[in-house]
C-alpha positions as CSV (number, residue, x, y, z in Angstrom):
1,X,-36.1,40.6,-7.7
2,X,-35.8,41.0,-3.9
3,X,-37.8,43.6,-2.2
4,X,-36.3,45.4,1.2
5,X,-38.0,46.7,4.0
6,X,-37.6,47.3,7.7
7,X,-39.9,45.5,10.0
8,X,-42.8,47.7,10.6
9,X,-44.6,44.6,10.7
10,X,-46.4,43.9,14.0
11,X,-43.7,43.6,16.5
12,X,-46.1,40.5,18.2
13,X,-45.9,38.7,14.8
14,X,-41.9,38.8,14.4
15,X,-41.1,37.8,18.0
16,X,-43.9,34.9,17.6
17,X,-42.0,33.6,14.4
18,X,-38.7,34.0,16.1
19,X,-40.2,32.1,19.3
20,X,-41.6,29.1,17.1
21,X,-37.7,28.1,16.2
22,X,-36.0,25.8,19.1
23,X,-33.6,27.9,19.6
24,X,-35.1,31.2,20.0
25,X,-38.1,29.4,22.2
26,X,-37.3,29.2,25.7
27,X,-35.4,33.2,25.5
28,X,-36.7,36.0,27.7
29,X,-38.9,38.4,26.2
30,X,-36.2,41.2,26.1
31,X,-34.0,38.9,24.1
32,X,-36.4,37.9,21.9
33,X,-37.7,41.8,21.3
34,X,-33.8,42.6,20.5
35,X,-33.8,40.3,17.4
36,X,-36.8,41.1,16.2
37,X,-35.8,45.0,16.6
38,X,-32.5,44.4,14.2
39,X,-34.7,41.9,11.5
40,X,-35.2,42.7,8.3
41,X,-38.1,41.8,6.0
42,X,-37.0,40.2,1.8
43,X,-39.8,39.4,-0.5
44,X,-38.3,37.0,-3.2
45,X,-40.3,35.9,-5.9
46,X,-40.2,31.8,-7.2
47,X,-37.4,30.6,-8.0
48,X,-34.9,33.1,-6.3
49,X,-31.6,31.6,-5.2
50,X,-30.8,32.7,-1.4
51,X,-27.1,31.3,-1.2
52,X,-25.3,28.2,-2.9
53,X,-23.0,25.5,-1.1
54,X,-19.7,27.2,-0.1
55,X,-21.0,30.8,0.3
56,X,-20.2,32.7,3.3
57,X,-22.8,32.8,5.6
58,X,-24.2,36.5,5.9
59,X,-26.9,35.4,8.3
60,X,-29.7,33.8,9.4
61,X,-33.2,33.2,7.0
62,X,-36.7,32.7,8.9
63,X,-39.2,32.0,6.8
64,X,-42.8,33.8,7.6
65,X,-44.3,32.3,4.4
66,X,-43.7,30.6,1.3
67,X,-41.2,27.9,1.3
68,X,-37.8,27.6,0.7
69,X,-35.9,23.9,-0.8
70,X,-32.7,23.3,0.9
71,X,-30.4,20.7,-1.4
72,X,-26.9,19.3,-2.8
73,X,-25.9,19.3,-6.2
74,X,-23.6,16.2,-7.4
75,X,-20.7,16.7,-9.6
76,X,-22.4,15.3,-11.7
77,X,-25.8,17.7,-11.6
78,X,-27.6,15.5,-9.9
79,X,-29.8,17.3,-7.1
80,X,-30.8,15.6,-4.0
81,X,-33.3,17.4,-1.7
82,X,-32.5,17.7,2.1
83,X,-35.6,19.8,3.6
84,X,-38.0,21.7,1.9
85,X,-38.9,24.5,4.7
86,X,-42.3,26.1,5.1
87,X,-43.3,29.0,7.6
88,X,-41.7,29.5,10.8
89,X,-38.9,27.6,9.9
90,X,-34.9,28.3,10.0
91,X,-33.1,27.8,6.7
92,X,-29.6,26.4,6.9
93,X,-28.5,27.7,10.5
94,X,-25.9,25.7,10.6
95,X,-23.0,28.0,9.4
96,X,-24.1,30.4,11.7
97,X,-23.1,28.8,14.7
98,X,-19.4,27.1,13.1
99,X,-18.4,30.1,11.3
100,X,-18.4,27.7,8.1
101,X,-19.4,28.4,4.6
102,X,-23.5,27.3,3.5
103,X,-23.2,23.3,3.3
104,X,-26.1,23.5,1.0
105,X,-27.7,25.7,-1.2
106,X,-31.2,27.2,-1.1
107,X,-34.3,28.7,-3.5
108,X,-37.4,29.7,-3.2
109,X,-40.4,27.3,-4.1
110,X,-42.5,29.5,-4.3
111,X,-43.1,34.0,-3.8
112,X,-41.9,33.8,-0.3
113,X,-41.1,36.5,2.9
114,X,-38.2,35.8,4.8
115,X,-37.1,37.4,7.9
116,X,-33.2,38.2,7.5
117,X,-30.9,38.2,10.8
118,X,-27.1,39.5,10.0
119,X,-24.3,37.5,11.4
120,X,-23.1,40.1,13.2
121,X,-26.4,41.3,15.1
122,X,-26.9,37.9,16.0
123,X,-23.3,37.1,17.3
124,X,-24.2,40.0,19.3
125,X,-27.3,38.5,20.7
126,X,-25.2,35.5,21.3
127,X,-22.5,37.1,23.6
128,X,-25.1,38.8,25.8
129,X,-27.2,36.2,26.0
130,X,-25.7,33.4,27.5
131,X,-28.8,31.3,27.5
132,X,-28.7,31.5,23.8
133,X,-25.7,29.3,23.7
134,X,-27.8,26.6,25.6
135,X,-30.7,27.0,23.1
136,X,-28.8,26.4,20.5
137,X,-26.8,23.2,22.3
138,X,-30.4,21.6,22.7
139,X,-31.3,22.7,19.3
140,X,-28.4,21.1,17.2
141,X,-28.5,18.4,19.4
142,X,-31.7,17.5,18.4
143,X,-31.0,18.1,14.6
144,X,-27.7,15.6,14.8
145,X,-29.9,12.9,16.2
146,X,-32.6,13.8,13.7
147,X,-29.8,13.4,10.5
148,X,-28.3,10.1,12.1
149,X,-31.8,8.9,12.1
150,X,-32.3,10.0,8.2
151,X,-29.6,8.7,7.0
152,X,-30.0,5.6,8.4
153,X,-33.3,4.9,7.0
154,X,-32.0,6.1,3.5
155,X,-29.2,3.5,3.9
156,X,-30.9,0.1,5.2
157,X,-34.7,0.9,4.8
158,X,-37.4,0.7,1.9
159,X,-38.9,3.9,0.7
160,X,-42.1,3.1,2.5
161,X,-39.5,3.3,5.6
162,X,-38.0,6.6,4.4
163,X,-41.3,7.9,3.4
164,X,-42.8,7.4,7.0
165,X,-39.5,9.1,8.4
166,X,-40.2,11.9,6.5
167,X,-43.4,12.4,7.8
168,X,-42.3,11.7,11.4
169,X,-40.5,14.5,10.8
170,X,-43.0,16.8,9.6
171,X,-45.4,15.8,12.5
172,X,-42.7,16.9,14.7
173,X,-41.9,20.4,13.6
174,X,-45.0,21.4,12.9
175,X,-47.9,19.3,13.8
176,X,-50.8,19.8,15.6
177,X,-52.3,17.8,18.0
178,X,-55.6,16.6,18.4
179,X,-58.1,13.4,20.3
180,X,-57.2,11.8,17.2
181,X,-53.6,11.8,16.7
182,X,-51.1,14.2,15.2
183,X,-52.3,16.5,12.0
184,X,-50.0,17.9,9.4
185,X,-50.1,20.3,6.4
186,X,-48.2,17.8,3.8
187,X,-47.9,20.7,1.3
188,X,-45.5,18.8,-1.4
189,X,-46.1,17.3,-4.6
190,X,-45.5,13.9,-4.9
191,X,-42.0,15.2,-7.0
192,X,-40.9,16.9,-4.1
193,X,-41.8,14.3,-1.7
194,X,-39.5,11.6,-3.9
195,X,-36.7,14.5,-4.3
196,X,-37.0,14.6,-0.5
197,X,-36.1,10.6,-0.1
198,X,-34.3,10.2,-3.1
199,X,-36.3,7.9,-4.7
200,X,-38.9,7.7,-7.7
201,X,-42.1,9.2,-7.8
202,X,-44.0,6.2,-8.8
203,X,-42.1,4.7,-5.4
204,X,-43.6,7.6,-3.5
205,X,-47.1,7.0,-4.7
206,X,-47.0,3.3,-3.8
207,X,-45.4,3.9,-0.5
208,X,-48.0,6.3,0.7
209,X,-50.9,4.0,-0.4
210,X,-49.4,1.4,1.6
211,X,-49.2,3.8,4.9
212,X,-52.8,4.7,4.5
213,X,-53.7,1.0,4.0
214,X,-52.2,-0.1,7.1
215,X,-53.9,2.8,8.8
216,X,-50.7,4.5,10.1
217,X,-51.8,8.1,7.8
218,X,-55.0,8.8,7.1
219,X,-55.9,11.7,4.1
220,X,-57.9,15.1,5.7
221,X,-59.5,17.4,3.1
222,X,-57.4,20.7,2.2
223,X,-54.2,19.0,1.5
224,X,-53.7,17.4,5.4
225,X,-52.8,14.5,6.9
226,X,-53.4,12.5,10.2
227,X,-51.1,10.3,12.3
228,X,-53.0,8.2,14.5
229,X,-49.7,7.1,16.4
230,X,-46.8,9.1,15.8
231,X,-45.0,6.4,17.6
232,X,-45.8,3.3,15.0
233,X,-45.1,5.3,12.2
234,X,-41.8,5.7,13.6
235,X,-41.2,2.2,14.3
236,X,-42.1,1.4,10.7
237,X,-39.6,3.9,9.5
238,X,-37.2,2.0,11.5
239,X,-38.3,-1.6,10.1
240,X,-40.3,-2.6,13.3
């Protein structure tokens, strides 16, 4: 069941969640208080389905909590994982900038709130705002090198590799930094976590003890994680 509303949420908390996405970051305020004016709030319980692979895109899904698996299904039924989103996050905004159907499809993980952006309001946006053309140039920029970068370490590199990429990833988008490194919420089960990589749970399991071993993660209480050095937990997802 999906629940409607209009946003009479704090306007300061929808034009925060709009500023934590690259490319809505570096827009005036004025911009940013137009899209959050013509956003609309959907509850969707676990399990919901948001769009499948080859839908038109209707618009644009920010997640404010909850979380939200983005994946492929094979021909076959196979499902790989591509991302599973958590708040503050984009899902699939891809199609709204090419005009193309959904590449993927998307559900809920879990009850979530999503803040929903129609194509058309935020075409609009788009042609007044010139700067939100450049945003989004910087912003998909960054995702191509981020896929060239997966896929490479799901091609050539153990799953200890892809496992450390993953994380990179995660300390990226939403990490917070301290003296001691970067600190990140992993919330995923190991399943998810092997979904994500496309490899076995067991895999997963062995993978991560072997990070924390060589002290590149280290486990926090309440589910977190640290990375001492971002930068050699890179190089060891790229086999240096």
């Amino acid at each position: 069941m999906i629940r409607e509303r209009s946003t009479d949420e704090s306007s300061t908390a929808i034009t925060d969640l709009l500023r934590q996405m690259a490319i809505f970051s570096e827009l005036e305020d004025s911009a940013i208080h137009q899209l959050a004016a013509r956003c609309v709030a959907r509850d969707f319980g676990a399990g919901r389905v948001l769009f499948t692979a080859g839908d038109t895109c209707r618009g644009l899904y920010v997640i404010q909590s909850g979380r939200v698996r983005i994946y492929r299904t094979s021909p076959d039924g196979k499902e790989q994982v591509l991302h599973i989103e958590g708040p503050g996050r984009p899902v699939a905004e891809l199609p709204l900038f090419d005009g193309g159907p959904y590449p993927a499809s998307a559900i809920t993980v879990e009850p979530s709130r999503l803040m929903f952006l129609a194509r058309d309001d935020f075409e609009t946006m788009y042609r007044e705002h010139p700067d939100i053309a450049q945003a989004i140039i910087h912003a998909l920029g960054k995702r191509l090198r981020h896929l060239v970068h997966v896929t490479e370490t799901l091609a050539f590199h153990d799953v200890a590799a892809r496992l450390a990429m993953l994380l990179v990833g995660y300390a990226e988008r939403s990490g917070t930094h301290t003296q001691f490194g970067i600190e990140i919420k992993l919330d995923r089960t190991q399943e998810e976590l092997s979904m994500e990589i496309g490899s076995a749970r067991e895999s997963v399991s062995r993978a991560m003890r072997q990070l924390k071993r060589t002290g590149l993660v280290e486990s926090l209480p309440r589910g977190r994680m640290r990375i001492p050095d971002v930068a050699k937990l890179r190089a060891r997802a790229q086999g240096r």
